[in-house]
TITIPA-856946 format. One line per field, with one value per atom (N, C-alpha, C, O): residue number from 1; atom name; x negated, y, z negated. Coordinates in nm, 2 decimals. Atoms other than C-alpha are relative to their C-alpha. Layout:
TITIPA-856946
seq: (NUM | ...);
atom: (CA | ...);
east: (X | ...);
north: (Y | ...);
up: (Z | ...);
//
This chain:
TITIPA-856946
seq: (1 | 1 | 1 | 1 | 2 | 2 | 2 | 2 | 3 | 3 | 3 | 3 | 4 | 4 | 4 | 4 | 5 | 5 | 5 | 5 | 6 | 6 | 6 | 6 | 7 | 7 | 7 | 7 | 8 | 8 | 8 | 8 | 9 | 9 | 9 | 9 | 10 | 10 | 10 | 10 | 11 | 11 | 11 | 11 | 12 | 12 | 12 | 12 | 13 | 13 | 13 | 13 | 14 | 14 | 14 | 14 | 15 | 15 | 15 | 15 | 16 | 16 | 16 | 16 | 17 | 17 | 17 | 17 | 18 | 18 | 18 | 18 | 19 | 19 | 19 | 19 | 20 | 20 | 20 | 20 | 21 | 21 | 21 | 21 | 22 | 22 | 22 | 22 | 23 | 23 | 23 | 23 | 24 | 24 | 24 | 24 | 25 | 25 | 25 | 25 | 26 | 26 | 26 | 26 | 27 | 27 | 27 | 27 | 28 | 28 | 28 | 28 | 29 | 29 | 29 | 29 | 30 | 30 | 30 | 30 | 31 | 31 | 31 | 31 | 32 | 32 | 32 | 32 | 33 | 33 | 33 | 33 | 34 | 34 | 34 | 34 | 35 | 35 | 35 | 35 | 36 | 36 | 36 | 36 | 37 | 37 | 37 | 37 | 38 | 38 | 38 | 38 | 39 | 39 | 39 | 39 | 40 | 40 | 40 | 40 | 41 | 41 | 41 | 41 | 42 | 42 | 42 | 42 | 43 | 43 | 43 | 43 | 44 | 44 | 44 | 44 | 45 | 45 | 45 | 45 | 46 | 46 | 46 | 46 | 47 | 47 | 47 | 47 | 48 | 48 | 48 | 48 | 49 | 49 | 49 | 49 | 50 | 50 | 50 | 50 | 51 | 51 | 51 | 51 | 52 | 52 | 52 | 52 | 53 | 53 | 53 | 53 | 54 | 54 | 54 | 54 | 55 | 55 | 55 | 55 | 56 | 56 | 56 | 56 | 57 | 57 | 57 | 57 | 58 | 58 | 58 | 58 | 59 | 59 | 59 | 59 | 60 | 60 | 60 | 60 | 61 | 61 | 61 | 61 | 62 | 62 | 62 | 62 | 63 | 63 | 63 | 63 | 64 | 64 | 64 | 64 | 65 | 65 | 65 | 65 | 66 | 66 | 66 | 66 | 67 | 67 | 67 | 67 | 68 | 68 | 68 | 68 | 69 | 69 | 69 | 69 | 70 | 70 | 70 | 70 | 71 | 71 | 71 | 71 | 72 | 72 | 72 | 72 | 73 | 73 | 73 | 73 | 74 | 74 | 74 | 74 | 75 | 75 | 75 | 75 | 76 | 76 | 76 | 76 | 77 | 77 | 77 | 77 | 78 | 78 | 78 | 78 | 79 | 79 | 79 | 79 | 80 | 80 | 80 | 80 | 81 | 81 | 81 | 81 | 82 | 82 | 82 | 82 | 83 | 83 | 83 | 83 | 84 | 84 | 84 | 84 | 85 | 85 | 85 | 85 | 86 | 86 | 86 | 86 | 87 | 87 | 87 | 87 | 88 | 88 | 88 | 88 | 89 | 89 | 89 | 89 | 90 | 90 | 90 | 90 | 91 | 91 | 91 | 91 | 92 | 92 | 92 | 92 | 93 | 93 | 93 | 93 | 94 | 94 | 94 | 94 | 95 | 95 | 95 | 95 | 96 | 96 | 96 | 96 | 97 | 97 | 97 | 97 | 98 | 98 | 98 | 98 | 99 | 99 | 99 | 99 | 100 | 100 | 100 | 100 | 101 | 101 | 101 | 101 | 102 | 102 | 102 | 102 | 103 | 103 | 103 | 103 | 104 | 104 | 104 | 104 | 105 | 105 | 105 | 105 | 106 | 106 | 106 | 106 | 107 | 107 | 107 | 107 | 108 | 108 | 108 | 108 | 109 | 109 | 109 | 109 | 110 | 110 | 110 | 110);
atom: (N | CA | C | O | N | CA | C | O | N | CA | C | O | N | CA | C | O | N | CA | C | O | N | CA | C | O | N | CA | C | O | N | CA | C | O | N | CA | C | O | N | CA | C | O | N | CA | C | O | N | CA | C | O | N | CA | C | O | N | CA | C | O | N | CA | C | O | N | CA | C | O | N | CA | C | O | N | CA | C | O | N | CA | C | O | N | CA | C | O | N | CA | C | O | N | CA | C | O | N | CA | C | O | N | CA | C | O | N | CA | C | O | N | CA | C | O | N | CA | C | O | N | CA | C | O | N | CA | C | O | N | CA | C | O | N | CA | C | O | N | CA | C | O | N | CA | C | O | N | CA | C | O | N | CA | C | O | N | CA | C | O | N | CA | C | O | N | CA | C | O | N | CA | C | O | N | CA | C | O | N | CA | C | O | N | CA | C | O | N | CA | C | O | N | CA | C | O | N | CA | C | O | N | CA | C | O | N | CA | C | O | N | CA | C | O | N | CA | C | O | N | CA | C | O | N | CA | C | O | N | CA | C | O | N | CA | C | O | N | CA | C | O | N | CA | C | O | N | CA | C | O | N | CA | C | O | N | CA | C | O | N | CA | C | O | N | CA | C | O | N | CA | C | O | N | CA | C | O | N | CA | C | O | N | CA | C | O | N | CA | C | O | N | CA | C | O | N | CA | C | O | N | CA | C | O | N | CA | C | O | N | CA | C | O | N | CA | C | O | N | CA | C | O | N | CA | C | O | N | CA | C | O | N | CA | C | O | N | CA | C | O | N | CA | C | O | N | CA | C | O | N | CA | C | O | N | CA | C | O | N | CA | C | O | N | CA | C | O | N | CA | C | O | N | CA | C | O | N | CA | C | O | N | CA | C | O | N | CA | C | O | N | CA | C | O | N | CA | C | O | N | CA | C | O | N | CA | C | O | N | CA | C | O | N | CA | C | O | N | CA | C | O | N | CA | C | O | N | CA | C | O | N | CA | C | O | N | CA | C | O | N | CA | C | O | N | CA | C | O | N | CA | C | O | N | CA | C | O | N | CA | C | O | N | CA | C | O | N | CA | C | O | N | CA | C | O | N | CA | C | O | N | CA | C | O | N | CA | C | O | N | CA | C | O);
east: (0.09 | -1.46 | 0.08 | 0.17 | -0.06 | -1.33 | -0.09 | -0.21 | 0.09 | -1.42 | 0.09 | 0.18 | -0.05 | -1.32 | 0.13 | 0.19 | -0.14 | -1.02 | 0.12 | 0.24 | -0.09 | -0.89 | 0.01 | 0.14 | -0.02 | -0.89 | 0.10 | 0.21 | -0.08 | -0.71 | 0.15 | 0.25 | -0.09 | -0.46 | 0.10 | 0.22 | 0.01 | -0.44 | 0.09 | 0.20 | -0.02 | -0.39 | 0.15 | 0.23 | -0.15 | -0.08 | 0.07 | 0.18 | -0.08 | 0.07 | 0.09 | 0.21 | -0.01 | 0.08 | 0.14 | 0.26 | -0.06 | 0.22 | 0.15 | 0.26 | -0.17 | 0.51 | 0.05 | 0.16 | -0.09 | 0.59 | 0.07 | 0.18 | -0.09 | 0.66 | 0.12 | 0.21 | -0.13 | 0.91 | 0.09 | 0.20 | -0.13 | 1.10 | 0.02 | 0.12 | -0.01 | 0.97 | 0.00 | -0.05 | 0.02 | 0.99 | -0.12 | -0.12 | 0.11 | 0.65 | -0.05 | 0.01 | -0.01 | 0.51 | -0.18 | -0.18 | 0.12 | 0.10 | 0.01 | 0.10 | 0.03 | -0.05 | -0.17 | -0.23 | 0.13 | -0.36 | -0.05 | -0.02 | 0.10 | -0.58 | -0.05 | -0.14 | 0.10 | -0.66 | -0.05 | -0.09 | 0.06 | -0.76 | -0.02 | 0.04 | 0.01 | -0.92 | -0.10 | -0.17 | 0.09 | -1.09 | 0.03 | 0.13 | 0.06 | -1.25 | 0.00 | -0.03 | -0.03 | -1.20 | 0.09 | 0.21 | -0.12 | -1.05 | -0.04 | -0.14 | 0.02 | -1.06 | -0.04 | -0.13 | 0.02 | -1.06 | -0.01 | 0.04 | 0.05 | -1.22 | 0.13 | 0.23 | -0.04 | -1.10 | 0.02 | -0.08 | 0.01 | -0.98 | 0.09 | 0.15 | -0.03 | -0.85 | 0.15 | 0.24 | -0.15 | -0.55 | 0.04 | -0.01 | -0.11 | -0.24 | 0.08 | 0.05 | -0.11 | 0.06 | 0.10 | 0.09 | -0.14 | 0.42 | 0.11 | 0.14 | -0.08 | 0.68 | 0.14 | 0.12 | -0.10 | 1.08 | 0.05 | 0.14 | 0.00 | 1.07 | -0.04 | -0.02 | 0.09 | 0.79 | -0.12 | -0.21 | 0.15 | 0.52 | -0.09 | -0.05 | 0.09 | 0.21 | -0.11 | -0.13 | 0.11 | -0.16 | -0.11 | -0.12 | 0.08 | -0.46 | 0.02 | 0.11 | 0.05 | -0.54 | -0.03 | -0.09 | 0.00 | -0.50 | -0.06 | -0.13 | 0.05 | -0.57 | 0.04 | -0.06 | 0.00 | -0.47 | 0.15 | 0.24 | -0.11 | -0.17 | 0.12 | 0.20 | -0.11 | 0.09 | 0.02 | 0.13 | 0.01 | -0.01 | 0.07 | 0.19 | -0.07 | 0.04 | 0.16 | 0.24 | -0.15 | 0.37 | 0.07 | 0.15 | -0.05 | 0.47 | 0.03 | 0.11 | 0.02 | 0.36 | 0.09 | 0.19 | -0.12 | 0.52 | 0.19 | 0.28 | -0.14 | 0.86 | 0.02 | 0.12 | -0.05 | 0.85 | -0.02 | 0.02 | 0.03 | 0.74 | 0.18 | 0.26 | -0.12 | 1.07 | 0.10 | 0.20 | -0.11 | 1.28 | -0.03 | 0.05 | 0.03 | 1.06 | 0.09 | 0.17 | -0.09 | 1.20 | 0.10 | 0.14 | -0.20 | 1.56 | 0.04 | 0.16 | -0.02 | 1.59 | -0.06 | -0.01 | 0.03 | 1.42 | -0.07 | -0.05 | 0.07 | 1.17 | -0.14 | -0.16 | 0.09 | 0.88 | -0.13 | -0.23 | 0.11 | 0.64 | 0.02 | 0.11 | -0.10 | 0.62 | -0.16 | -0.23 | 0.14 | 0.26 | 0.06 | 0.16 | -0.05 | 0.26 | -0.15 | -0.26 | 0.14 | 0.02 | 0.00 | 0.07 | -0.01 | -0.04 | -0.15 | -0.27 | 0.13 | -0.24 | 0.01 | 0.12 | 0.05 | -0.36 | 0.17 | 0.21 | -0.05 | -0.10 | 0.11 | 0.18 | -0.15 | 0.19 | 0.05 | -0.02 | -0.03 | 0.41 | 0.04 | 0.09 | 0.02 | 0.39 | -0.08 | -0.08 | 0.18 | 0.03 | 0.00 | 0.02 | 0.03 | -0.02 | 0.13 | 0.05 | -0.06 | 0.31 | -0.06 | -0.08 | 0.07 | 0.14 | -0.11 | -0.13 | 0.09 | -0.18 | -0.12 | -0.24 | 0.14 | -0.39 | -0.07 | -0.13 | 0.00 | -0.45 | -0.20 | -0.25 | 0.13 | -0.83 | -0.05 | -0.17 | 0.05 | -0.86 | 0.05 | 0.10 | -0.04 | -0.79 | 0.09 | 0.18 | -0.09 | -0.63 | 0.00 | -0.09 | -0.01 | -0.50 | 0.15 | 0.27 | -0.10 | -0.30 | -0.01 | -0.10 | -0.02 | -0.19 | 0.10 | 0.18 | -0.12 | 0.02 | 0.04 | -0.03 | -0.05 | 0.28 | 0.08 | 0.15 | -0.05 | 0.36 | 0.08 | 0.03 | -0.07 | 0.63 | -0.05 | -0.04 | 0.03 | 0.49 | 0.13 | 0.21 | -0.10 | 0.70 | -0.03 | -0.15 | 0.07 | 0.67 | 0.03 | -0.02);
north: (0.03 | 1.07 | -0.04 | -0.11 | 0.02 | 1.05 | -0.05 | -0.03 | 0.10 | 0.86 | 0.03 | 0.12 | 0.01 | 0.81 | -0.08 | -0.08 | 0.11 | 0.57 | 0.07 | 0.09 | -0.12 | 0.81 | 0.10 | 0.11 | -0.14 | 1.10 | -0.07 | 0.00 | 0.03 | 0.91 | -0.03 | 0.03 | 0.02 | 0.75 | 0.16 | 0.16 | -0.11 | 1.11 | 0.07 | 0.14 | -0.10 | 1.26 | -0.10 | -0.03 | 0.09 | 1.01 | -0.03 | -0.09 | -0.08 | 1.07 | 0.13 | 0.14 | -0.14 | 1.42 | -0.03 | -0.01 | 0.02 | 1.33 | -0.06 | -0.01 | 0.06 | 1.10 | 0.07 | 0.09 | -0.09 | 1.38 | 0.12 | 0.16 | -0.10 | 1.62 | -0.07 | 0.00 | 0.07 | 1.38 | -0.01 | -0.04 | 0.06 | 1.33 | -0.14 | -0.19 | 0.13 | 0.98 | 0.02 | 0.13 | -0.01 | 0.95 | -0.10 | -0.20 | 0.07 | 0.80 | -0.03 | 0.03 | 0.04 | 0.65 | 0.00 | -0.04 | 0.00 | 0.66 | -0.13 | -0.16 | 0.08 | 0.35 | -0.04 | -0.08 | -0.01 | 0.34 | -0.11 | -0.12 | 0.12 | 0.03 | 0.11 | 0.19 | -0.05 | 0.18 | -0.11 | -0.08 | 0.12 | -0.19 | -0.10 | -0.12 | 0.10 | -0.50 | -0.06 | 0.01 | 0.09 | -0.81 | -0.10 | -0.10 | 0.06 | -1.07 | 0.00 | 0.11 | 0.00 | -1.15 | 0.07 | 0.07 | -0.15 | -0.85 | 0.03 | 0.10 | 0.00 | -0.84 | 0.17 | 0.20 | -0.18 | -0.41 | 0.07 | 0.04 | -0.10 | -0.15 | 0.08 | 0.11 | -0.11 | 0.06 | 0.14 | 0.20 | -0.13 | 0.39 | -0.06 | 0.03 | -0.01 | 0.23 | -0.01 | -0.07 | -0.06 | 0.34 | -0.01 | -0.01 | 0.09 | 0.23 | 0.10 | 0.17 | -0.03 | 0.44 | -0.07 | -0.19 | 0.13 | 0.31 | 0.11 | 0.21 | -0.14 | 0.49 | -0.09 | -0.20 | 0.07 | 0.39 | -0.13 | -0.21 | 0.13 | 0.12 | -0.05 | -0.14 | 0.11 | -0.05 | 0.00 | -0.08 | 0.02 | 0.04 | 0.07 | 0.14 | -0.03 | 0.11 | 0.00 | -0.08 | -0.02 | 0.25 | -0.02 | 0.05 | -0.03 | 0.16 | -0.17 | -0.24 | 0.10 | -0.14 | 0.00 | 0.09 | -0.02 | -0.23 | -0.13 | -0.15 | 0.13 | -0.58 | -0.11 | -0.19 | 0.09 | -0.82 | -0.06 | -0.01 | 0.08 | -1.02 | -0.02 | 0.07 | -0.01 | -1.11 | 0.06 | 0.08 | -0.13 | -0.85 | 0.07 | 0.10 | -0.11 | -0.63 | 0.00 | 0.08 | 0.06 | -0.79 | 0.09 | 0.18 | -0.01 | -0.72 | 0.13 | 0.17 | -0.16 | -0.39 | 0.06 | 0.11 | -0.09 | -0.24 | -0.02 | 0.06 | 0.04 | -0.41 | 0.09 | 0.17 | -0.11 | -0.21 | 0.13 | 0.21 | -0.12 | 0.10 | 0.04 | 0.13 | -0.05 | 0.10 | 0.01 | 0.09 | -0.02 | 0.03 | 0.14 | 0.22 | -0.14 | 0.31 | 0.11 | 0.19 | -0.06 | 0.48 | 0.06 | 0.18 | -0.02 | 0.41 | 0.02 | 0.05 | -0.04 | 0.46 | 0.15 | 0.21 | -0.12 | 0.82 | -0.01 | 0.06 | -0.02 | 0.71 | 0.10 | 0.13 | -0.08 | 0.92 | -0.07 | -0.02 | 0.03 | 0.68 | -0.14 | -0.15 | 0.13 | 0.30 | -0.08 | -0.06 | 0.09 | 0.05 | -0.13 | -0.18 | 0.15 | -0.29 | -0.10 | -0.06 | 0.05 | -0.56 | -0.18 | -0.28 | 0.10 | -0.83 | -0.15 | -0.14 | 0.05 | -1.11 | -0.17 | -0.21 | 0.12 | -1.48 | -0.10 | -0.21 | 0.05 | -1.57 | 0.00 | -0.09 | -0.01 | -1.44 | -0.15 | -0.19 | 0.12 | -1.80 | -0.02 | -0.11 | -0.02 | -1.66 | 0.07 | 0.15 | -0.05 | -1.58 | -0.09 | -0.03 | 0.05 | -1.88 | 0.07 | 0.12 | -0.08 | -1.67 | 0.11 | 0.12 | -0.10 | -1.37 | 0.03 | 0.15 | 0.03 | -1.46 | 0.01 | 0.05 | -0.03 | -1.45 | -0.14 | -0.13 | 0.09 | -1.82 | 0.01 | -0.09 | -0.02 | -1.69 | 0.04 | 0.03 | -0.03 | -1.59 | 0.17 | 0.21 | -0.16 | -1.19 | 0.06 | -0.01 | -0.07 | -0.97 | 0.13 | 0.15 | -0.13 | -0.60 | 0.07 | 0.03 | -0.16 | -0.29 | 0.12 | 0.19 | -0.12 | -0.06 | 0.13 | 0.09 | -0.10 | 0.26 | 0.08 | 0.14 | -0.08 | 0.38 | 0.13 | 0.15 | -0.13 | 0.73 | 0.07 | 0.07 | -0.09 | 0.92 | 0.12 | 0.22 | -0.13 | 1.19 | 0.07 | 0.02 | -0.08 | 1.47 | 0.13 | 0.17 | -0.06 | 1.74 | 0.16 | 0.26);
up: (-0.11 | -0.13 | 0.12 | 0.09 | -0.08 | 0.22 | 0.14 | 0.17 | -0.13 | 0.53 | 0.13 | 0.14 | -0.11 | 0.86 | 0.02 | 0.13 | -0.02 | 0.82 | -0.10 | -0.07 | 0.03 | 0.54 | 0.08 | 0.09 | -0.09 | 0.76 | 0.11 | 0.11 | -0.09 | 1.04 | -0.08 | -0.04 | 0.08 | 0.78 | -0.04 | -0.02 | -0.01 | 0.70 | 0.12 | 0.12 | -0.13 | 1.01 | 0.07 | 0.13 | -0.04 | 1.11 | -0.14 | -0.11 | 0.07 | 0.80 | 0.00 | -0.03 | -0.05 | 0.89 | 0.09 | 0.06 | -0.15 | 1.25 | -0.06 | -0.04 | 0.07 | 1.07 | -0.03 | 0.01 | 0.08 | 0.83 | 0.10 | 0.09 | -0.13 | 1.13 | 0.08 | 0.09 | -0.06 | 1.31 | -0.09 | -0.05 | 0.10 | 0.98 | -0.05 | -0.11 | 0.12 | 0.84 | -0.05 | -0.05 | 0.13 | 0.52 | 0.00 | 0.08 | -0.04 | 0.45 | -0.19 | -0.28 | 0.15 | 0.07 | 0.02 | 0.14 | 0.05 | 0.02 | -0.09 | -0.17 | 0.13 | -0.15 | 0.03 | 0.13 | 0.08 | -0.31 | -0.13 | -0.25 | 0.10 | -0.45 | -0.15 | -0.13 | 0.10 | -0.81 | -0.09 | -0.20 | 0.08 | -0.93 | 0.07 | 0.17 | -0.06 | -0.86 | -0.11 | -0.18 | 0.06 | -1.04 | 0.10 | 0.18 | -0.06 | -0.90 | 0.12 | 0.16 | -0.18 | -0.52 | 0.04 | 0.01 | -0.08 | -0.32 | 0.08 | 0.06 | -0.13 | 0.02 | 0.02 | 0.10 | 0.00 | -0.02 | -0.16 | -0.27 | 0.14 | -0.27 | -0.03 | 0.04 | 0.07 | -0.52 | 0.08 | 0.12 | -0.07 | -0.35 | 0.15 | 0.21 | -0.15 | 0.00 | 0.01 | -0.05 | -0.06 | 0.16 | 0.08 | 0.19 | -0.12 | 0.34 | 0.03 | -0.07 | 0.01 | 0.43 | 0.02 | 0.03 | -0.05 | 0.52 | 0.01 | -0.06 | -0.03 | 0.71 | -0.06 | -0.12 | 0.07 | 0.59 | 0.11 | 0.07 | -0.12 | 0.94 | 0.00 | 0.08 | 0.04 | 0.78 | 0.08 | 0.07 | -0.10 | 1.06 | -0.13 | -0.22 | 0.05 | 0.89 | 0.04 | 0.13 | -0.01 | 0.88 | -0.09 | -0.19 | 0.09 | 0.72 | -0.11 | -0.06 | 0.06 | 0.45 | -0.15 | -0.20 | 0.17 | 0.07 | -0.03 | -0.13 | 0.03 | 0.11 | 0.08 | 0.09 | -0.11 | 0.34 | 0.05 | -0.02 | -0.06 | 0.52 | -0.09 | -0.08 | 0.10 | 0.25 | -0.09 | -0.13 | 0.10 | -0.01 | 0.05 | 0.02 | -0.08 | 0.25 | 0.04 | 0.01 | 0.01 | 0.35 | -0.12 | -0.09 | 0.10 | 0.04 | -0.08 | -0.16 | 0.07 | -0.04 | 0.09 | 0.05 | -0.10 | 0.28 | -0.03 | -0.02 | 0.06 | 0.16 | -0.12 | -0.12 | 0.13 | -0.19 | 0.06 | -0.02 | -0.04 | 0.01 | 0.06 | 0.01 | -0.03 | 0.21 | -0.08 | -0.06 | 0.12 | -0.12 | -0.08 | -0.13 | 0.07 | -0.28 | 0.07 | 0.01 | -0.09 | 0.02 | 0.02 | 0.03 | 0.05 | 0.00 | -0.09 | -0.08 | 0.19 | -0.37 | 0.02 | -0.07 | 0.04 | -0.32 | -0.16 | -0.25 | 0.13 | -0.61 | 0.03 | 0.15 | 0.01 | -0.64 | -0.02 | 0.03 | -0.05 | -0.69 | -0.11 | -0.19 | 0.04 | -0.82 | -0.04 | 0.06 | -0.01 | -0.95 | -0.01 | -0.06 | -0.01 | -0.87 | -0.02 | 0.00 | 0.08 | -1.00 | 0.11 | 0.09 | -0.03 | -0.79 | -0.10 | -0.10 | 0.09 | -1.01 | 0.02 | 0.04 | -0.04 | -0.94 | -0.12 | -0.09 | 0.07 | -1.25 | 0.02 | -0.01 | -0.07 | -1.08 | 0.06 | 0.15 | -0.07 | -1.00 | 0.18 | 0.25 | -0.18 | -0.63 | 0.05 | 0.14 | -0.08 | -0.61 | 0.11 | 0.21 | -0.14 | -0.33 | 0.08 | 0.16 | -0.06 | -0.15 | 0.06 | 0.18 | -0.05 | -0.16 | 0.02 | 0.01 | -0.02 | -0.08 | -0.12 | -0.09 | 0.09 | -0.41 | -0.05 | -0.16 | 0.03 | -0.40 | -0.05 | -0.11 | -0.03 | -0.40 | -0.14 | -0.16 | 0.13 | -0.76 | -0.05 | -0.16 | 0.01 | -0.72 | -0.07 | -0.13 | 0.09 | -0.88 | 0.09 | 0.17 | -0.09 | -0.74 | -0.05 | -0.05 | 0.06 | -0.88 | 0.13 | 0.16 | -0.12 | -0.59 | -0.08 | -0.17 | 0.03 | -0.67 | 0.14 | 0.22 | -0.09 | -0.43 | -0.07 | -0.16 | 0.03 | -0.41 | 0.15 | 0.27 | -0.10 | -0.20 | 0.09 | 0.02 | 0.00 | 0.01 | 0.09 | 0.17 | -0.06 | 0.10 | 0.07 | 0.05 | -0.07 | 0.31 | -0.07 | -0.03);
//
């Protein structure tokens, strides 16, 4: 299902991969209890760390964009990460709220 914020995310993906970022896709495929964003929503991340688009909020995000550029620099192909209330740097990365959240990043290439 696609929307208007995928399509834009989308469409400046695009635009990065023609200049020659290297750019990584990440995609919410989980969530329990309190989650600032659904199942399905989508972020990208270029290898300079600018980014488009929303997985979940302020230090998550932080966070996520950081493993996107190591995904990056390592040339991995693609990487899941679990962020969960139990983690002993859930208040760090902001899950002090109860949440839980499984993103998967994926390399795109052109």
């Amino acid at each position: 299902m696609s929307n208007r914020v995928d399509e834009k995310i989308f469409e400046e993906a695009f635009d990065w991969i023609n200049i020659n970022n290297k750019i990584a896709l990440v995609t919410v495929i989980k969530t329990w209890g309190s989650s600032p964003r659904q199942v399905g929503s989508k972020m990208i991340v270029n290898e300079k760390g600018d980014f488009s688009g929303s997985i979940s909020g302020g230090c998550v995000e932080s966070a996520v964009v950081g493993e996107c550029i190591d995904l990056l620099k390592k040339d991995k192909p693609s990487k899941k990460l679990d962020f969960k209330v139990s983690n002993q740097t859930a208040w760090d990365i902001g899950l002090a709220c109860g949440g839980e959240i499984s993103v998967y990043l994926e390399q795109i290439k052109k």
